[in-house]
C-alpha positions in Angstrom: -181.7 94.0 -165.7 -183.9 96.8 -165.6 -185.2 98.3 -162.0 -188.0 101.2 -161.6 -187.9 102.5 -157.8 -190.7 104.6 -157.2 -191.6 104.7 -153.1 -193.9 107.7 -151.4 -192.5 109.1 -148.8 -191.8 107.4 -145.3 -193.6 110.0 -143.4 -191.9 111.7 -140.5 -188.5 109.5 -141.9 -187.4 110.0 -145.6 -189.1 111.7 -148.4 -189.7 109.5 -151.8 -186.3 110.6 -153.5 -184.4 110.0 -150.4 -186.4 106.6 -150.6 -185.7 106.0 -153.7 -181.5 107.1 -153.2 -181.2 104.1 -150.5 -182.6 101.8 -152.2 -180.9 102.6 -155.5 -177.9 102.4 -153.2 -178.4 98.7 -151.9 -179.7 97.1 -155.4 -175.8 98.4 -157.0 -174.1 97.2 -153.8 -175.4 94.2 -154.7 -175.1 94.3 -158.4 -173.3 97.2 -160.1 -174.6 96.2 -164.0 -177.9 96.8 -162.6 -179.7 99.6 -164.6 -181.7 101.7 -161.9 -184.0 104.4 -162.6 -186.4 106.5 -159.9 -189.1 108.3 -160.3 -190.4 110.1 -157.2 -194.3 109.3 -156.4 -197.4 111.0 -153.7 -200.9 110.1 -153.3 -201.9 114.0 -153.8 -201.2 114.8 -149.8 -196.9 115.5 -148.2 -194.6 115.1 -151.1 -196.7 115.8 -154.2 -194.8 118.8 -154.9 -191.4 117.4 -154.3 -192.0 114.8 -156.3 -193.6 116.2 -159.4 -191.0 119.3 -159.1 -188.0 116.6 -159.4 -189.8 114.2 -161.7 -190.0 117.0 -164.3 -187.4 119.0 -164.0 -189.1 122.1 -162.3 -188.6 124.0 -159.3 -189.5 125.5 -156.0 -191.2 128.7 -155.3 -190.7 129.9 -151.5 -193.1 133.0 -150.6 -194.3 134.4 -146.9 -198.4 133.8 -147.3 -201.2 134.2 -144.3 -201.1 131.0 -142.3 -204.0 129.1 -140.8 -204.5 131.7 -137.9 -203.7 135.1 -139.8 -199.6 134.6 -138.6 -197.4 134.8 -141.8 -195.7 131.7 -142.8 -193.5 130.5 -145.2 -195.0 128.5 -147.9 -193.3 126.5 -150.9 -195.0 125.4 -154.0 -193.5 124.1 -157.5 -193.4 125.1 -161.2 -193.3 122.0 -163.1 -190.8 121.8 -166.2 -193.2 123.2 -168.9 -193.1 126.1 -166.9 -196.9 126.4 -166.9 -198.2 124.1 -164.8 -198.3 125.0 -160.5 -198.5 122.3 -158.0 -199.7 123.2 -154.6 -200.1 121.6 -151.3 -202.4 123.6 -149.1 -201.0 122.1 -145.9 -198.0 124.6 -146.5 -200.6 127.4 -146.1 -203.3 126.4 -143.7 -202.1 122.4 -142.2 -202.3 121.3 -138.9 -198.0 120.7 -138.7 -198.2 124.7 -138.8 -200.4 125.2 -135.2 -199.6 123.7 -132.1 -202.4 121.8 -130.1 -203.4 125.0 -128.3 -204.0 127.0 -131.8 -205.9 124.4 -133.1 -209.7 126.5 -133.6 -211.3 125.8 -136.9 -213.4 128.2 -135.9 -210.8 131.0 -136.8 -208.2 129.0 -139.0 -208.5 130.4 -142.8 -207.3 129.1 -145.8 -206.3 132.9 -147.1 -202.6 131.8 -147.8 -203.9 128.8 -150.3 -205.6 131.8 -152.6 -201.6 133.9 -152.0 -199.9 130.8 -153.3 -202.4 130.8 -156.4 -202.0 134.8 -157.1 -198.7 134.2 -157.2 -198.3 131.2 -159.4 -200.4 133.1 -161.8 -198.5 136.7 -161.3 -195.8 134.1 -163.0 -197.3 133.1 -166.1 -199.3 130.0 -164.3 -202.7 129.0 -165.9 -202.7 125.4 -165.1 -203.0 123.7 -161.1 -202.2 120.6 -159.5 -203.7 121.3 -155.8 -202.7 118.4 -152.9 -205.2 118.4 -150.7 -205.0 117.0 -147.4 -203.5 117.9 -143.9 -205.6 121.2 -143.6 -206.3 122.7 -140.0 -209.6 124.9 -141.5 -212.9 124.0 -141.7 -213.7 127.7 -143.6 -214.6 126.3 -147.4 -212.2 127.3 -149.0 -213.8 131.3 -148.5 -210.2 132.3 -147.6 -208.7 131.1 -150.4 -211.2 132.7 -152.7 -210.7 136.3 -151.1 -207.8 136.4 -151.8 -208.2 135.5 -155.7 -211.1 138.2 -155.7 -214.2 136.9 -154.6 -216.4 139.2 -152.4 -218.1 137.9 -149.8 -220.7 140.2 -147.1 -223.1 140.2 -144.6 -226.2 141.7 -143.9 -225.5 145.2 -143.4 -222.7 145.3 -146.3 -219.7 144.7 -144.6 -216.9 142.0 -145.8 -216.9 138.9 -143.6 -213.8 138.2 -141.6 -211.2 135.1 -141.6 -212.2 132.0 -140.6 -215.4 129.6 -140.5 -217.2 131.3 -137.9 -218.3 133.8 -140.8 -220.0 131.2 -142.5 -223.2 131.4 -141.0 -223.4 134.7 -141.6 -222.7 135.1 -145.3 -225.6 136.5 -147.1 -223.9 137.7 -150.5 -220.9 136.5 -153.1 -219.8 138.5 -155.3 -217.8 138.0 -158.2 -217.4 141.2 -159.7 -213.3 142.1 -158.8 -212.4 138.4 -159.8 -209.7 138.6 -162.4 -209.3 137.3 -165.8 -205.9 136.0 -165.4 -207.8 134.1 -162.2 -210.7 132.3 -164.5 -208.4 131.1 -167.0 -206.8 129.5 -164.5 -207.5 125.0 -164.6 -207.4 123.3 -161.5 -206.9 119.4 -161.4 -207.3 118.4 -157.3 -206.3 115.4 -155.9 -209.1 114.4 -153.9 -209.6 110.9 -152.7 -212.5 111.5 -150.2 -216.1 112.0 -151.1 -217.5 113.8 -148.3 -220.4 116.2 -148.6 -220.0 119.8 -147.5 -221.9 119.4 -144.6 -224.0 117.0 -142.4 -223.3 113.9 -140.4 -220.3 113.0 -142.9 -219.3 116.5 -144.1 -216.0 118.1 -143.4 -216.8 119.6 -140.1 -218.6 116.2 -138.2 -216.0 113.8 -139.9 -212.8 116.2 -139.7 -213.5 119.0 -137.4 -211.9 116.9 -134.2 -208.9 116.5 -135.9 -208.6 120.3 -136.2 -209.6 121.3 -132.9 -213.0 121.3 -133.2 -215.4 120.7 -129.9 -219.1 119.9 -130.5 -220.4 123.1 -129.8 -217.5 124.4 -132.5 -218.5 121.4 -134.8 -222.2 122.0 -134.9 -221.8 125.5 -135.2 -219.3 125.0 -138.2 -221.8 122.4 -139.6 -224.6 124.9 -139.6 -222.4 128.1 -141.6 -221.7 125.2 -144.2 -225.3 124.8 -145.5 -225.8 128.7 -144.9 -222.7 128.8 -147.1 -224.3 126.3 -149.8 -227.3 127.6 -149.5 -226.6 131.3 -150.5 -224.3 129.7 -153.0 -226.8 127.7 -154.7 -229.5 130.6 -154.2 -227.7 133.1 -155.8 -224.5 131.3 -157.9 -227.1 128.3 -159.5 -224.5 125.8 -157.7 -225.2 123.3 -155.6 -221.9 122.5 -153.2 -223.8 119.9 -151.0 -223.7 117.1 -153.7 -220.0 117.7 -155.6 -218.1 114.4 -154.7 -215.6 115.6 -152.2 -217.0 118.7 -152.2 -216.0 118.3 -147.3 -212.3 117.7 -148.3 -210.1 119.7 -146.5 -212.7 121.5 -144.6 -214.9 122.5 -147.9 -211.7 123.4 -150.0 -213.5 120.3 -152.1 -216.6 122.7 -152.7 -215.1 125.9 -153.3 -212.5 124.4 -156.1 -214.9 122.5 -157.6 -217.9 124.8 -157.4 -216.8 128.4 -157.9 -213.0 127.6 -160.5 -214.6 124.7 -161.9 -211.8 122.3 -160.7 -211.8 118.3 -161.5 -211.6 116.5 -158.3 -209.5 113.6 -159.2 -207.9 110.3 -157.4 -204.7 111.9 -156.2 -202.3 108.8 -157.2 -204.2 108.8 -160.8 -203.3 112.3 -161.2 -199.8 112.0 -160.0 -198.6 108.9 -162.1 -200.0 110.6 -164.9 -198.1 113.9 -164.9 -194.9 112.3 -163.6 -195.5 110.1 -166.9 -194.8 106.9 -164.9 -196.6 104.3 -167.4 -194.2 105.5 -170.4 -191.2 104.9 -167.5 -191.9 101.5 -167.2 -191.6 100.3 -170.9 -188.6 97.4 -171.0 -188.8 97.3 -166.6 -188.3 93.9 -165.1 -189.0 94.5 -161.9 -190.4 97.3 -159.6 -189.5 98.5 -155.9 -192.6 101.0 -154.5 -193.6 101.6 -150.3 -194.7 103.9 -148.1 -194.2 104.3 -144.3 -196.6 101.4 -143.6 -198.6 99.1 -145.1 -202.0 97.8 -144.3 -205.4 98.2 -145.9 -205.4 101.7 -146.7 -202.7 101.0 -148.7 -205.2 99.7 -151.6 -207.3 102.4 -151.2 -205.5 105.1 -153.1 -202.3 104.9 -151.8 -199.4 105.5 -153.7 -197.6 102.2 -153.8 -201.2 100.2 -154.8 -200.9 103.0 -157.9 -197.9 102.0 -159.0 -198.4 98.3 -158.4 -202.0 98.2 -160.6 -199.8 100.1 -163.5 -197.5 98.0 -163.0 -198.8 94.3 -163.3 -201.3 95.5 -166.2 -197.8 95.7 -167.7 -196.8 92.1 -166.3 -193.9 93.6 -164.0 -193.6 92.0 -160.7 -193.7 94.2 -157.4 -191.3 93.9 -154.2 -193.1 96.6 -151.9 -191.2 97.5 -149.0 -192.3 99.5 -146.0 -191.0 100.6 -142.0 -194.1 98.5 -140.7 -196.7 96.0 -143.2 -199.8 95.0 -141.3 -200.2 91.1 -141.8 -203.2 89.5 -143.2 -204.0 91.9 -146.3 -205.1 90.2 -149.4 -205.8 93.5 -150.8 -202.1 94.0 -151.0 -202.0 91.3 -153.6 -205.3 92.3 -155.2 -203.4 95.7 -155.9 -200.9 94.1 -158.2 -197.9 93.7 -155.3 -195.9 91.0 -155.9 -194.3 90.3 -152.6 -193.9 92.9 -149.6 -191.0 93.3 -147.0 -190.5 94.9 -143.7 -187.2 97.2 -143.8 -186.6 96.4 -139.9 -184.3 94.0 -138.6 -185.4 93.6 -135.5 -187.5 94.7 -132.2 -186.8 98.3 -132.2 -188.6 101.4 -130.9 -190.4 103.4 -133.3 -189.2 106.0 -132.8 -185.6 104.8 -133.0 -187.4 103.2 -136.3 -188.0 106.9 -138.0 -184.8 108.5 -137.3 -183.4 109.6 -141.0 -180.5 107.6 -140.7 -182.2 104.4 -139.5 -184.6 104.1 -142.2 -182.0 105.1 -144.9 -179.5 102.1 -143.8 -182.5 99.9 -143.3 -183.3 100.8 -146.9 -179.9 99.4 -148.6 -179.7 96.4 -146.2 -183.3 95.0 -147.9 -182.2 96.1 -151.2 -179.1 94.7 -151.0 -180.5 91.8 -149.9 -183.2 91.6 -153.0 -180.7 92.8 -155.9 -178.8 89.4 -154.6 -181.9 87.3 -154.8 -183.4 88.9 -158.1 -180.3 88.6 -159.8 -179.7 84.8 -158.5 -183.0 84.2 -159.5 -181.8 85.4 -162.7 -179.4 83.3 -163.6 -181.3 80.2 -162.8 -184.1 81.3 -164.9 
């Protein structure tokens, strides 16, 4: 009997291996001949690095970088086994968890320390990038990042612009003189699952710019330096930002990937499952455990566990998802390939009681248990 546990993270709870350790727990409580294997899984945003780093074999990379409001931080990226290949969250440079409420200005939040992380994979022998988007608290297109890998940006009189998107609008040059080669032979693959333009009524600063601070006056002003921005890029670079496919995720960091290091914006689950070899992991499986923190109808939409699920039954393995709340009334969820989805609580219970570490870990075994009992009667009568 062959079980592949491969859950996302329970946000603000358990990350996907410590997901993936309970439950492994519960289905050998309930059956100790039970052959388990995990493989931890992200959708591109918290936990991508974690999980590729552990799923092949590589390791973690802490380094101070600029943070979202010019304040060092410290940041952690991954080398993946082959030693060549960087994975990179840009939340651990420039997200929202690293402000409080009252720093929140996207306006003057810079994405500098996602361009530090970079230099420094590469420094190491890095050529190829897995960038998570997701969770940023700029709206500066990515300009921060590419300073600091060597791009040149100026304004009228000569002078370098400053951090932050209010420079946007006033951006007249770019500059890609001082760019080095170690940075062009660099290959980005970015998970990406939105496909906002750079700017307008659906662009990054009218769709995310709330989120990140962002009052109308900020968020009109920010929507305006983003088509100066694509406008002087496509005058003078021959590259039109406005209509790359994501091009407004993370607050442009779409557009500046994808339009000046010629990075493939990619579904962030596809990506994922691919490098953590999932599909070759699931040969001889009988059975599959994935979740997230809740489950509803986002969950189909590039989520995680609907990855795993679609790989999953084209392979004609059966899905138990599990999750801390499942939102009733979601034919999507079977449309995805899921088998049968749980609840982990017991019982009414606060939420936040719900999250604590400890609760969700126990809550964790107790279903497994309980389905390693079933699965394994089910078994025998088959």
């Amino acid at each position: 009997m062959n079980i592949l546990i491969a859950m996302d993270s329970l946000k603000g709870s358990l990350s996907s291996i410590e997901a993936n350790n309970a439950i492994a727990e519960g289905l050998l409580n309930a059956n100790n001949k039970f052959s388990v294997q995990a493989v931890p899984v992200a959708d591109g945003g918290e936990g991508t690095v974690e999980a590729l780093v552990h799923a092949t074999d590589g390791h973690f990379i802490e380094k101070i970088v600029t943070g979202p409001v010019g304040v060092p931080v410290q940041a952690r990226y991954g080398i993946l086994g082959g030693k060549n290949t960087a994975v990179i969250e840009v939340a651990e440079a420039c997200g929202l968890p690293l402000l409080t409420k009252e720093q929140l200005n996207p306006l003057i939040t810079t994405t500098y320390g996602v361009g530090e992380l970079i230099m420094d994979a590469i420094d190491r022998g890095c050529r190829d990038f897995i960038i998570g988007l997701g969770g940023s608290a700029t709206n500066d297109a990515g300009v921060g990042m590419l300073q600091a890998l060597g791009y040149q940006f100026f304004v009228q009189n000569g002078d370098s612009v400053g951090l932050g998107g209010e420079f946007l609008k006033v951006i007249v040059k770019v500059d890609s003189s001082k760019v080095p080669s170690k940075v062009k032979e660099a290959r980005f693959r970015v998970a990406c699952d939105v496909n906002n333009p750079l700017y307008g009524p659906n662009g990054a600063a009218y769709i995310y710019g709330p989120q990140k601070g962002g009052t109308p006056e900020m968020i009109k002003e920010l929507d305006e330096g983003l088509k100066r921005f694509a406008d002087v890029c496509l005058e003078q670079m021959g590259v039109d930002l406005q209509h790359i496919t994501g091009a407004g995720a993370a607050g442009g960091l779409g557009a500046a990937f994808a339009g000046f290091l010629g990075g493939q914006l990619e579904s962030g689950v596809s990506l994922i499952l691919a490098e953590n070899k999932l599909e070759k992991k699931l040969a001889g499986v009988d059975l599959v455990i994935t979740g997230e923190g809740k489950l509803d109808g986002q969950t189909s939409m590039g989520k995680a566990p609907a990855g795993v699920a679609k790989m999953a039954q084209s392979l004609g393995i059966p899905v138990i998802a599990l999750a801390g709340d499942v939102s009733e009334g979601n034919p999507q969820l079977y449309d995805s390939g899921i088998t049968a989805y749980f609840t982990i609580v017991g019982g009414p219970v606060s939420l936040e009681k719900a999250m604590k570490p400890e609760v969700a870990r126990e809550n964790l075994k107790r279903i497994a248990e309980q389905i390693g009992r079933v699965w394994g009667m089910a078994r025998i009568i088959k």
